[in-house]
C-alpha positions as CSV (number, residue, x, y, z in Angstrom):
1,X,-58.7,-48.7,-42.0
2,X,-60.8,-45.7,-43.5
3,X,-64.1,-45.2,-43.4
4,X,-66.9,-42.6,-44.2
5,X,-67.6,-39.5,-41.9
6,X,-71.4,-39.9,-40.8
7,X,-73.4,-36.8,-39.6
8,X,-72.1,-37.1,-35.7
9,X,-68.3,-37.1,-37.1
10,X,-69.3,-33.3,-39.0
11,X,-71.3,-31.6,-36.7
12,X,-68.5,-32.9,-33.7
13,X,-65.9,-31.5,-36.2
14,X,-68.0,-28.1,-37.1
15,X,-68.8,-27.3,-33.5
16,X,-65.2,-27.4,-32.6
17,X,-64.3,-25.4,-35.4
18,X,-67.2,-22.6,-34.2
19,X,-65.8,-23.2,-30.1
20,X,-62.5,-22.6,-31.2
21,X,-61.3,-25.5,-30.4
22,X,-59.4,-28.0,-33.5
23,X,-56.3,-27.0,-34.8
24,X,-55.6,-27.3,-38.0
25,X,-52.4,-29.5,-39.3
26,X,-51.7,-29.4,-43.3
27,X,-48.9,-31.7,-44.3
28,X,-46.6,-31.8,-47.5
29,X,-49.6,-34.0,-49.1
30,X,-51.8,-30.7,-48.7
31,X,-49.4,-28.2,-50.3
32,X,-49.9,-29.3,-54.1
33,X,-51.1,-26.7,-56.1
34,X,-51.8,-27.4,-60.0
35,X,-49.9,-30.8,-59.4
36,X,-46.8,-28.8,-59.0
37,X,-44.5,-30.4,-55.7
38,X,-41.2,-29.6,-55.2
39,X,-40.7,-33.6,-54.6
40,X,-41.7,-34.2,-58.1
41,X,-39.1,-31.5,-59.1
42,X,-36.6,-32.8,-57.2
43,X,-37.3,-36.7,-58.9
44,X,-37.2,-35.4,-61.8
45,X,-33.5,-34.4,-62.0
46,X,-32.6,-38.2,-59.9
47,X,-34.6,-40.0,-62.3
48,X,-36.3,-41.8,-59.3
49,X,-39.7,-43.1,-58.9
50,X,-40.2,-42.6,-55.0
51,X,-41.9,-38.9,-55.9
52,X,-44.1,-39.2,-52.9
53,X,-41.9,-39.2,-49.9
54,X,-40.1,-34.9,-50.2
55,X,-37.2,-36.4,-47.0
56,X,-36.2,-39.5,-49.1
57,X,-35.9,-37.3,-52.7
58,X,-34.3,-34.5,-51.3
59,X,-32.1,-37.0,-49.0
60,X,-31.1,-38.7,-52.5
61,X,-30.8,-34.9,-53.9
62,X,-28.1,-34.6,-51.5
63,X,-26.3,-37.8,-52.0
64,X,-26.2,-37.5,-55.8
65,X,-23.5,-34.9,-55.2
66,X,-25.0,-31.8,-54.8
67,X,-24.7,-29.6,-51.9
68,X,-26.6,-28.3,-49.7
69,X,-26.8,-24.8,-51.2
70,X,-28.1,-26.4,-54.5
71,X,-31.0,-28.4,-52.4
72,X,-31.7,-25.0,-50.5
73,X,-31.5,-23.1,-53.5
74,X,-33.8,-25.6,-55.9
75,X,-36.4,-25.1,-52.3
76,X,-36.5,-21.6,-52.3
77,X,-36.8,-21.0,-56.0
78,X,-39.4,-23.4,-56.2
79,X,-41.7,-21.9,-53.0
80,X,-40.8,-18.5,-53.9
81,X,-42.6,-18.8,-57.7
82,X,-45.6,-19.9,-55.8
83,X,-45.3,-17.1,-53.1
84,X,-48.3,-15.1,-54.1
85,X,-50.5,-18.1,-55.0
86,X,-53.1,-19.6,-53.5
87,X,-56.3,-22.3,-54.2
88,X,-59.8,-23.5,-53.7
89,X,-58.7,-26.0,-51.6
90,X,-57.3,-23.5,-49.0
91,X,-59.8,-20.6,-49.2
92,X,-62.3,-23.2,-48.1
93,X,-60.6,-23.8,-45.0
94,X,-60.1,-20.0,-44.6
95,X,-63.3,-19.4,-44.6
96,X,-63.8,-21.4,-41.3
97,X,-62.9,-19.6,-37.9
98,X,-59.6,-21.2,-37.5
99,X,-57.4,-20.0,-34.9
100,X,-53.9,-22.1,-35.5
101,X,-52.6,-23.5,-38.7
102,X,-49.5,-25.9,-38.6
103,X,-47.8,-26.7,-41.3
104,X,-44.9,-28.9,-42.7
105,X,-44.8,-27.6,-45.8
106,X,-42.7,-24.1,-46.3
107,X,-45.5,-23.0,-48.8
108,X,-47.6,-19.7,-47.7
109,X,-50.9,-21.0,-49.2
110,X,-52.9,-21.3,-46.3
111,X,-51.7,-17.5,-45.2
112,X,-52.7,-16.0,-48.5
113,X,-55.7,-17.6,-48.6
114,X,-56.1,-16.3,-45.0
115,X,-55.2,-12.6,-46.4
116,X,-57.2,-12.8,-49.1
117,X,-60.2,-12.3,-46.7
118,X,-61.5,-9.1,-45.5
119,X,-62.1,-10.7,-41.9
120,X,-59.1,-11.9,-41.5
121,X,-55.2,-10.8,-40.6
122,X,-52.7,-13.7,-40.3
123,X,-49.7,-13.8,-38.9
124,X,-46.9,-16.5,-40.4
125,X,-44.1,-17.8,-37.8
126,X,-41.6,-20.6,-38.6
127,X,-39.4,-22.8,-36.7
128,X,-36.1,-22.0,-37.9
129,X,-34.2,-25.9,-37.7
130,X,-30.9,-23.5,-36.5
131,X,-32.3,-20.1,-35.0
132,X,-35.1,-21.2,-33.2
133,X,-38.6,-19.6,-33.8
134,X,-38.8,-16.7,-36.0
135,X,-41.3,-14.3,-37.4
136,X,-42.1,-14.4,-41.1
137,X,-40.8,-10.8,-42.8
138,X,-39.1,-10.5,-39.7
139,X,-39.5,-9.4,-36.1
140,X,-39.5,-10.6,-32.8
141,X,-40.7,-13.8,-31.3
142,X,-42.1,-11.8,-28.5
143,X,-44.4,-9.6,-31.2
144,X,-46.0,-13.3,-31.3
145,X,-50.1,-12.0,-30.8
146,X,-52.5,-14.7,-29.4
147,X,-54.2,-16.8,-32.8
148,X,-57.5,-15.8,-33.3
149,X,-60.4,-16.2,-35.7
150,X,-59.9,-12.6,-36.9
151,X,-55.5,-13.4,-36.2
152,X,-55.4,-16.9,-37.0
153,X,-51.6,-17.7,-36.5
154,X,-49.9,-20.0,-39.8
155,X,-46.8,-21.7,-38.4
156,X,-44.3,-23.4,-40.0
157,X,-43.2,-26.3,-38.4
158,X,-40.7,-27.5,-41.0
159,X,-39.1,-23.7,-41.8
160,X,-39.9,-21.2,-44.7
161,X,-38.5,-20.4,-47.6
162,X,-37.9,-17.3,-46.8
163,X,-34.7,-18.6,-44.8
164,X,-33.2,-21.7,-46.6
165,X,-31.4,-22.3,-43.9
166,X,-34.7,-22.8,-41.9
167,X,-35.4,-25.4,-43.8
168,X,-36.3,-29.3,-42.9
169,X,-35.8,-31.1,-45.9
170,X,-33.6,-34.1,-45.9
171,X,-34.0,-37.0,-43.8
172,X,-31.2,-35.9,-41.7
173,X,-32.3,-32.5,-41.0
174,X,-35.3,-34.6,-39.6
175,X,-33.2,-36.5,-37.2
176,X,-31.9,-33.1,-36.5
177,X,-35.4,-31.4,-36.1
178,X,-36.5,-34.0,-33.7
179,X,-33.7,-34.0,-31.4
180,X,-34.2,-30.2,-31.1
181,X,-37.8,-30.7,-30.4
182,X,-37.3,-33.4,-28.2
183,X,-34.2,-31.7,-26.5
184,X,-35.7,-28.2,-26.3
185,X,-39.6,-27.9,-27.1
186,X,-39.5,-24.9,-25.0
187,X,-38.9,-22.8,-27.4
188,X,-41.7,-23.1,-29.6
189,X,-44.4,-20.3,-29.0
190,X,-46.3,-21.7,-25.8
191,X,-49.4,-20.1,-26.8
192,X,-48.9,-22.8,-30.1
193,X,-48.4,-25.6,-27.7
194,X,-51.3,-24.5,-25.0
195,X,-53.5,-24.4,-28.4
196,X,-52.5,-28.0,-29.8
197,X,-52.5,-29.1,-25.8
198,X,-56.1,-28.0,-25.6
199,X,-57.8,-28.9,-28.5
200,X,-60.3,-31.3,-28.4
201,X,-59.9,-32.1,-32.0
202,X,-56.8,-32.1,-34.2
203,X,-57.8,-31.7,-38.2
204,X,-54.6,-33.7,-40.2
205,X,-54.5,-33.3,-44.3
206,X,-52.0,-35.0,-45.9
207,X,-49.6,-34.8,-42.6
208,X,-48.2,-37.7,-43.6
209,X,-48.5,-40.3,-40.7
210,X,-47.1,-43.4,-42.8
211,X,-43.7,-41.9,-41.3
212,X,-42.4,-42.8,-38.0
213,X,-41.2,-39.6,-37.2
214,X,-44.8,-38.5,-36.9
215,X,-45.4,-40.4,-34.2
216,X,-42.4,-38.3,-31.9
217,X,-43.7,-35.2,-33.2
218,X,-47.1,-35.4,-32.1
219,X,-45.8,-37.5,-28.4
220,X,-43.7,-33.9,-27.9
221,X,-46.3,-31.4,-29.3
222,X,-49.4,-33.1,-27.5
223,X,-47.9,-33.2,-23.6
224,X,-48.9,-36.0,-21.7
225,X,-52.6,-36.9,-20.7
226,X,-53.8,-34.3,-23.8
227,X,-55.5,-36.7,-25.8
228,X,-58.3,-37.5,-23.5
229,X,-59.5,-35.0,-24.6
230,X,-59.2,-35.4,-28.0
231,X,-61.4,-36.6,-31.0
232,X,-59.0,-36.1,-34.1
233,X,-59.8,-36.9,-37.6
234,X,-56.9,-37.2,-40.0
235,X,-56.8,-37.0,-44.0
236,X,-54.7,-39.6,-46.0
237,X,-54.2,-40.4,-49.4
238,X,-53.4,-43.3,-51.8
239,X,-49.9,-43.5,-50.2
240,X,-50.8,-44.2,-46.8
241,X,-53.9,-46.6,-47.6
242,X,-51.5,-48.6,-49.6
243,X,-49.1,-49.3,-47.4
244,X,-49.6,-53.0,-45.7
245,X,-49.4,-52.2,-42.7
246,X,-51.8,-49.1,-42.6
247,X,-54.2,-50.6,-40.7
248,X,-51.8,-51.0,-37.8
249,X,-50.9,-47.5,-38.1
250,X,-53.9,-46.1,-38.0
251,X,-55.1,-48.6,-35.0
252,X,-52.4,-47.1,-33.1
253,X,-53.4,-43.7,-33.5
254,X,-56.8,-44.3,-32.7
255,X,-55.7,-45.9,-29.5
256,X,-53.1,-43.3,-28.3
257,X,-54.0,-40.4,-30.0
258,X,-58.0,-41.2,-30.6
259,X,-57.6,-40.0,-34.3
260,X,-60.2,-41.5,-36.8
261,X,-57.9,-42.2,-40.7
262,X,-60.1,-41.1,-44.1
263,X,-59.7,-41.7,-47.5
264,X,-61.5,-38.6,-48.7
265,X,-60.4,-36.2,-51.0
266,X,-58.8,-33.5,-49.6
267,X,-60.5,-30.7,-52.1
268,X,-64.2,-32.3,-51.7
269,X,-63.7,-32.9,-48.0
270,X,-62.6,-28.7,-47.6
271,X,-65.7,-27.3,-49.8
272,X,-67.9,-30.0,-48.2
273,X,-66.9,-29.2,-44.5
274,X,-67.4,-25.8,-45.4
275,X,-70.6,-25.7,-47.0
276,X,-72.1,-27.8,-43.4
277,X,-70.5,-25.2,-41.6
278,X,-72.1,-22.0,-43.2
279,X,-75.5,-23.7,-43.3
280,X,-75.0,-24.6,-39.5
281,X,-74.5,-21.0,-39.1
282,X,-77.2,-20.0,-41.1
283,X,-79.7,-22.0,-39.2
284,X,-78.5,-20.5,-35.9
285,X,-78.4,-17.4,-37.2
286,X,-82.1,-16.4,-35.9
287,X,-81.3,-17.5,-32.7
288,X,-78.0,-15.1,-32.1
289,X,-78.9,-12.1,-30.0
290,X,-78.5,-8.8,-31.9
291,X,-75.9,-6.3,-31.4
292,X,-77.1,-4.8,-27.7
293,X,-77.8,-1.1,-29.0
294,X,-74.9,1.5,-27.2
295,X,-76.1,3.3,-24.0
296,X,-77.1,6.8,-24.0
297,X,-74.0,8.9,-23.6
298,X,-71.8,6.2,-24.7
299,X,-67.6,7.1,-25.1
300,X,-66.7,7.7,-28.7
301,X,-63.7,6.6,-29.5
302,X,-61.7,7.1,-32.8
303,X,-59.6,4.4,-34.2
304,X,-56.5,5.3,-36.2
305,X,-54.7,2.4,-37.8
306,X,-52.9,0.8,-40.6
307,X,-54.7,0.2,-44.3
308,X,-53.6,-3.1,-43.9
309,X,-55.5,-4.0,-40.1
310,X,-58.7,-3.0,-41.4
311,X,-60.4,-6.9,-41.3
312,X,-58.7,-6.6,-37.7
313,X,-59.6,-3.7,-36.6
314,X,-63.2,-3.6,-37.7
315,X,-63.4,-7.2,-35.2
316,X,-62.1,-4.8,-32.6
317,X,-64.2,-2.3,-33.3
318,X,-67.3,-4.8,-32.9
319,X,-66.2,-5.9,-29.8
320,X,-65.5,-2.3,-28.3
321,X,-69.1,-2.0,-29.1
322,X,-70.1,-5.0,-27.0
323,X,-68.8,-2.9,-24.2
324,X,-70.4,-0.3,-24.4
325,X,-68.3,1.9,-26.6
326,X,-68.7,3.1,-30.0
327,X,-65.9,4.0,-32.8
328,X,-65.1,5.4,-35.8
329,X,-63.7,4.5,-38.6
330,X,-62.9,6.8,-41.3
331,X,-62.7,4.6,-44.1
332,X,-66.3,3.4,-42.6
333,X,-67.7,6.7,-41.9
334,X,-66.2,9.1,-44.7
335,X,-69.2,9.7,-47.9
336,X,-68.0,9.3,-51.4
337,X,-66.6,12.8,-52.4
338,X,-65.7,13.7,-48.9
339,X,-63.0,15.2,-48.2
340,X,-61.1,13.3,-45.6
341,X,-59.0,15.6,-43.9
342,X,-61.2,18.5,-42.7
343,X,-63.7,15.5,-41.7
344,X,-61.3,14.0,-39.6
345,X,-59.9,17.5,-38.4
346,X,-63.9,17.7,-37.7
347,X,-64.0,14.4,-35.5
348,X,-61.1,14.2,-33.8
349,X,-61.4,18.0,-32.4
350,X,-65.2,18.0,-32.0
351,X,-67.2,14.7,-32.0
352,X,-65.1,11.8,-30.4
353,X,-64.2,11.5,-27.2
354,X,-60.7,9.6,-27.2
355,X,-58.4,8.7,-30.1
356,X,-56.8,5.1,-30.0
357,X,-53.5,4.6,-32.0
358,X,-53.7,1.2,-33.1
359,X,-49.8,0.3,-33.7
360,X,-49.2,-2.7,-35.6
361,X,-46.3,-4.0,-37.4
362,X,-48.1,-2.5,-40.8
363,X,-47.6,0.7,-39.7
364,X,-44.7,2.5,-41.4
365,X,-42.7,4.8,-39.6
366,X,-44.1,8.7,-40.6
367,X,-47.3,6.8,-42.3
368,X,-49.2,9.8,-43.4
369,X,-52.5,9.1,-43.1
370,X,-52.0,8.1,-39.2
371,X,-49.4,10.4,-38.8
372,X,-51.6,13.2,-39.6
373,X,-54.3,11.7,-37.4
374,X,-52.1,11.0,-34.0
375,X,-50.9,14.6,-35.0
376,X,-54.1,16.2,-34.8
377,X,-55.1,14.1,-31.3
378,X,-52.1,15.9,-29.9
379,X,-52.5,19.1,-30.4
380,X,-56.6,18.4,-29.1
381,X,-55.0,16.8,-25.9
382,X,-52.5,20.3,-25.6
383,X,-55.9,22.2,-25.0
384,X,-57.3,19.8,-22.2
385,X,-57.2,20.4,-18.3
386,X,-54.0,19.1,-17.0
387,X,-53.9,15.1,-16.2
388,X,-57.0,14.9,-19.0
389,X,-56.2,11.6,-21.3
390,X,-57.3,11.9,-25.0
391,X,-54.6,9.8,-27.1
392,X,-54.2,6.2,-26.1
393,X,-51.8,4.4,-27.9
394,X,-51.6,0.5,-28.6
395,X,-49.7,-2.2,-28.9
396,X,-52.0,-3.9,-31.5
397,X,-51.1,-7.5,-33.2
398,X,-48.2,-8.4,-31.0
399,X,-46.4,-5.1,-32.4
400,X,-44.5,-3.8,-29.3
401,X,-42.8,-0.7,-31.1
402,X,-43.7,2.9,-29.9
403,X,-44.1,6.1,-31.8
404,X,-41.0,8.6,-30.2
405,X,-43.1,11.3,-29.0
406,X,-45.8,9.2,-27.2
407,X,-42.8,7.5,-25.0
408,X,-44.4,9.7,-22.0
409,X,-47.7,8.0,-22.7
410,X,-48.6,4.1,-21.4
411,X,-49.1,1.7,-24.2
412,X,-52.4,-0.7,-24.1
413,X,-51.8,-3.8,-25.6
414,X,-54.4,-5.5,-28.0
415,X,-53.1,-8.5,-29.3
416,X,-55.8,-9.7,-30.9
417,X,-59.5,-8.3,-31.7
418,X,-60.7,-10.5,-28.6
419,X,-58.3,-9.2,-26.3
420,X,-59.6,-5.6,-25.6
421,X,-60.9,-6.1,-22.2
422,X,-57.8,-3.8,-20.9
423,X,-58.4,-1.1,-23.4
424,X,-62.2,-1.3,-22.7
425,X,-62.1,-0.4,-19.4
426,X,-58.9,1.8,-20.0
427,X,-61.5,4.1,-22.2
428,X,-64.0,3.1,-19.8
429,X,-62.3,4.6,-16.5
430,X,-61.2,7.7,-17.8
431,X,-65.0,7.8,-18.8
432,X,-66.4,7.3,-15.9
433,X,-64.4,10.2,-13.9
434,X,-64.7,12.4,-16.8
435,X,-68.5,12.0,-16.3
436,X,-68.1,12.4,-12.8
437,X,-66.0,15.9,-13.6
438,X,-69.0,17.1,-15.3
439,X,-71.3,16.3,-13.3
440,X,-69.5,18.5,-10.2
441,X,-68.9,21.1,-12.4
442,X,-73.2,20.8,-13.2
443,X,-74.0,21.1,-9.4
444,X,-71.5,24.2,-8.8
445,X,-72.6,25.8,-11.8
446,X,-76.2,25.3,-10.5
């Protein structure tokens, strides 16, 4: 049962992209890149002609009489080659405001096409089938920030391959992956579940629903009652619409789950839904309200952070401004020919008000640049009247380490570029009475 998407189905599915509110799910069907799977590799070595279904060849992988180090191992080298890689496919859906990505597929596509913007910083997590819910690179699941458009959050539902033994790969680690969703759900981030419980529309490509399993992992991830609220559109290909009993399928999803079945192709559907998407946003363009221009006597505030949060921290930076606050950047605000250091030695002792610390997990213990930075706001804050707040540190991206010689100082935390309404009016208090100071000093003076 496929059909065509008329002009109601894309401007429902753009406007939910724009609100925030679809998640994105991206199957093993969506992971192909230059007609390279690993379920093709793995055929190829059983001889088999069943190269669409990755549980049933690596299943058969296992039963041939290799172990499961050697169906691990064949995994990882095969992800791993592709680790860096990304395609047009995926950039076009990273150029849309996503805030969630789930996968089933343990490739990092998504989350390089996600990096490859300037706008954007992802973070990858992955349910590990026998450790629970880990961090990609490491770290721990409480660093876990809240998925933005800016932090969009790339999960791996089915492992990475950065663990093996994270992997879901056989039919029997299925079985086993259910039962520990089924059994204890609980651990899986619950800002992932709140998003997927909230949705109003769910965006499937190549999730694979011809398999039953499907069905349990959607009942567990979607809470009872959610889909009332839903309007979900999912992406099949060949193998699905050939099956003969496809239509029941997809009549049963439409009835439980209100999803909608297409036939599209997954490359022409991504640059398509993309291309409605930036024109919709070019024709409400005129109509968004400018930047509202920065009081008189606004705070300055300096920004110090990793080279790698820029896209993230110029989002925070625009949002501080929304409140009334204005920053500085030094990449932003350095000339060409500059020289950096007696310009910031300039700023941070003469023109800002406040120095922020933005500490993510990008930034490397001793990191010059910021080192020298956080350095300088010290020795500033060593001059000020007693009680007088200067350096404000932050937990930024779900990071929750601390510098050692700002243990004395309380931590804001920022864990994502929309979620600065507690360092706002941190910056904004101490603002407020260090106006009021001035002023009282004003009237004695006089």
């Amino acid at each position: 049962m496929s059909r065509e998407l008329t002009s109601t189905d894309w401007r429902r599915l753009t406007h939910s992209i724009r609100a925030g509110e679809c998640v994105l799910f991206l199957g093993p069907d969506a992971s192909c890149l230059d007609g390279r799977t690993l379920v093709a590799s793995l055929v190829a070595e059983l001889d088999g002609d069943r190269d669409s279904d990755l549980h049933w060849a690596a299943q058969t992988f296992a039963e041939k009489g290799y172990d499961q180090f050697d169906l691990i191992d064949k995994a990882q080298n095969f992800y791993q080659a592709l680790d860096h890689r990304t395609s047009d496919f995926h950039r076009d859906l990273a150029a849309l405001p996503f805030h969630l990505c789930v996968q089933t597929s343990p490739d990092r596509f998504m989350a390089n096409a996600f990096a490859d913007r300037r706008d954007k910083v992802p973070t990858e997590a992955y349910f590990h089938l026998r450790g629970g819910v880990r961090l990609i690179g490491g770290g721990s699941l409480g660093a876990l920030p809240e998925p933005s458009a800016a932090c969009p959050l790339v999960f791996g539902l089915h492992g990475s391959a950065e663990n093996g033994d994270s992997l879901v790969l056989t039919e029997n680690d299925v079985l086993a992956f259910i039962v520990r969703l089924v059994r204890d759900k609980v651990i899986l981030p619950p800002n992932l579940l709140r998003l997927i419980k909230q949705a109003k529309t769910l965006l499937f490509i190549g999730f694979g629903f011809h398999s039953w399993y499907q069905r349990l992992i959607l009942y567990v991830l979607r809470g009872v009652d959610s889909h009332k609220h839903w309007n979900s559109l999912a992406l099949e290909g060949s193998r699905f619409f050939s099956l003969p009993d496809h239509q029941q399928t997809a009549t049963y999803y439409d009835k439980e789950h209100r999803i909608s079945f297409s036939h599209l192709s997954f490359t022409e559907f991504a640059r398509e839904l993309r291309q409605r998407y930036e024109v919709q946003a070019a024709e409400r363009a005129p109509d968004t309200p400018s930047l509202t221009p920065l009081p008189p006597g606004a705070p300055n505030v300096f920004l110090s952070y990793s080279r790698e949060d820029e896209p993230a921290v110029t989002a925070l930076s625009a949002q501080l401004r929304t409140r009334g606050i204005d920053t500085w950047q030094d990449l932003d605000q350095l000339r060409g020919g500059e020289d950096w250091r007696k310009r910031v030695v300039h700023v941070v002792e003469q023109v800002v008000d406040y120095v922020v610390l933005l500490h993510s997990q990008h930034l490397e213990p001793g990191e010059s640049w910021v080192r020298y930075e956080v350095n300088l706001a010290i020795e500033r804050s060593r001059k000020l009247p007693p009680n007088s707040v200067f350096l404000i540190p932050c937990h930024f991206l779900g990071c929750r380490q601390r510098e050692d010689d700002l243990e004395h100082l309380h931590y804001v935390t920022v864990d994502s570029p929309d979620d600065c309404a507690t360092l706002a009016e941190v910056i904004l208090e101490h603002w407020r009475k260090k106006m009021a100071m001035r002023r009282e000093e004003q009237v004695i003076n006089d």
